[in-house]
N, C-alpha and C positions, 0 to 999 in steps of 0.2 A: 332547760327552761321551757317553760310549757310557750310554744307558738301564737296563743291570744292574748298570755299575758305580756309579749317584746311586741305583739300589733297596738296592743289597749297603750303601752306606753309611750308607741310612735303616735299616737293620735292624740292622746293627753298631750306629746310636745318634749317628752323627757329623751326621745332618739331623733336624729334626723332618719331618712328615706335608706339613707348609705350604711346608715350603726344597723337600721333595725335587717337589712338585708343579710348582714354579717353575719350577725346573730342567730342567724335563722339559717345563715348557708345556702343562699338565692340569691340567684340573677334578678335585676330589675322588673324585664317581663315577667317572672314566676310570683314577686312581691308583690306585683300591682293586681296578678290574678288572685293571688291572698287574701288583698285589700276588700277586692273584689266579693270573693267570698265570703269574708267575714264582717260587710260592710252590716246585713242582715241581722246579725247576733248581738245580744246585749252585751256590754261591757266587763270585764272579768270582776270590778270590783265596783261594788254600785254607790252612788253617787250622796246617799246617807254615809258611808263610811270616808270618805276622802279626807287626808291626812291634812291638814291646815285650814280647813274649813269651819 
């Protein structure tokens, strides 16, 4: 699974901190450096498209 789209999901709300970790195969410091980086980047799926809206 592509890495922005298990981050896009923990920010959406659909993982906790711990799921999206697992998933990914990182330690918390290595996640929050993730976050970190990928706090900059748009969203994997854009916000005209979201599923219940």
């Amino acid at each position: 699974m592509d890495k922005r789209k298990v981050i896009d999901a923990y920010r959406r709300g659909f993982l906790t901190v711990r799921e999206c970790g697992q998933i990914l195969g990182v330690e918390e410091r290595q996640l929050q450096s993730l976050l970190m980086l990928e706090e900059g980047k748009p969203a994997c799926m854009p916000t005209s498209r979201r599923i219940g809206s």
